[in-house]
C-alpha positions as CSV (number, residue, x, y, z in Angstrom):
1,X,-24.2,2.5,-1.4
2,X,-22.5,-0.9,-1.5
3,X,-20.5,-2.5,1.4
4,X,-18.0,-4.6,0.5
5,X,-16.1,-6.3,2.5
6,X,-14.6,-9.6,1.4
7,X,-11.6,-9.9,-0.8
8,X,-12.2,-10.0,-5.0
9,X,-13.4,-8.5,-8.0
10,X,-16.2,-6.3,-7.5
11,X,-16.6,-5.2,-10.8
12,X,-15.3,-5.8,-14.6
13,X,-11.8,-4.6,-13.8
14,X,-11.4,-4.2,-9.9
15,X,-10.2,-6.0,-6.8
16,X,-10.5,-5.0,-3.5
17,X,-8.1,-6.5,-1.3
18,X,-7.9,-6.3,2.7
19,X,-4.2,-5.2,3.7
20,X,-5.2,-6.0,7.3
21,X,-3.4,-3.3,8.4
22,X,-2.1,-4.7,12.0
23,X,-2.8,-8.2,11.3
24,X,-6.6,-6.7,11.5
25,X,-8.9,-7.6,9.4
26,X,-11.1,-4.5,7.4
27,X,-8.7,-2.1,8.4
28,X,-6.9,-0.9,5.2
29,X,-8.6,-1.6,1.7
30,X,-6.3,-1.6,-1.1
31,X,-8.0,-1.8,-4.7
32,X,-6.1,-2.9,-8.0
33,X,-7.6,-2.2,-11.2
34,X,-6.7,-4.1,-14.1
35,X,-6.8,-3.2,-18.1
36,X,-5.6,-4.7,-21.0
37,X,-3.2,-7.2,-18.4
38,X,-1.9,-3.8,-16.9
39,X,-2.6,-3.5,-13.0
40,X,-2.6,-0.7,-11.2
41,X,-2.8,-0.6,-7.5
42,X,-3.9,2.3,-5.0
43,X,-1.7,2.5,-2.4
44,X,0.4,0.1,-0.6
45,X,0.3,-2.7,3.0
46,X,2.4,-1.7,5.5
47,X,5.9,-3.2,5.2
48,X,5.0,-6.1,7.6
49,X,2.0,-7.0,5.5
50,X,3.8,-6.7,2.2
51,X,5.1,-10.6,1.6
52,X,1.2,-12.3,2.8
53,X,-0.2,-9.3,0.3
54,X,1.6,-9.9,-2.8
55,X,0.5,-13.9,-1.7
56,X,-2.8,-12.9,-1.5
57,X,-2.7,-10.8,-5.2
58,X,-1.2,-13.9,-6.8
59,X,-3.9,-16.0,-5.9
60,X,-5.8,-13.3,-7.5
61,X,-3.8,-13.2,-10.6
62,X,-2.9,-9.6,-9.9
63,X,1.0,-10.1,-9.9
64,X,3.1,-8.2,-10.8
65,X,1.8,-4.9,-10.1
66,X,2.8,-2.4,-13.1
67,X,1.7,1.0,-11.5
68,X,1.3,2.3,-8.2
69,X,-0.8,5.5,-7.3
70,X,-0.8,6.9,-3.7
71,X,-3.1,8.7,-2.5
72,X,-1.5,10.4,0.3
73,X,2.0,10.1,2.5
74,X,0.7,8.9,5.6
75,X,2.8,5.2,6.7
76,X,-0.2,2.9,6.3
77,X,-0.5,4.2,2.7
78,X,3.0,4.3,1.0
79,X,5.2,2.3,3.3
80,X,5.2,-0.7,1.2
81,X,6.4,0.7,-1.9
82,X,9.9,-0.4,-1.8
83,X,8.7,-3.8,-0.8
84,X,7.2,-3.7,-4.1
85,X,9.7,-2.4,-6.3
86,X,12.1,-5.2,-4.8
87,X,9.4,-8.1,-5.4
88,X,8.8,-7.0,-8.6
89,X,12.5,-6.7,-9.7
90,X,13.4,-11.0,-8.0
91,X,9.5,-11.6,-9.3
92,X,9.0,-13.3,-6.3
């Protein structure tokens, strides 16, 4: 089993980015998997983290985001999905 727990491409086609869920580091892991210049990203930061997280993914390259898959409804997990859809409408 691999630990990994620094921001970046771990493999061909997928990121794992640190959410720092409570301005915490390693406490909420979000990955993004890119194909063909599609990305799709596995759940969301919380609503505070949102604007520094969409920084960080454009460092990355990772922006826009073109899917989003949740994987359950608890807050730390979907509450940045309007965030999202707003950044990704101004493209900011």
């Amino acid at each position: 089993m691999v630990f990994i727990n620094s921001d970046g491409k771990f493999n061909e086609n997928t990121y794992l980015i640190d959410a720092e869920l409570y301005r915490m580091n390693g406490n909420l892991a979000i990955y993004i998997i890119e194909n063909e210049n599609m990305r799709v990203m596995i759940d969301t930061p919380s609503d505070l983290m949102a604007r520094r997280f969409v920084k960080k993914i454009k460092e990355f390259g990772l922006f826009p985001i073109h899917k989003i898959i949740l994987t359950h409804s608890h807050f730390d997990h979907v509450q940045g999905v309007g965030k999202f859809i707003s950044f990704r409408k101004s493209n900011r």
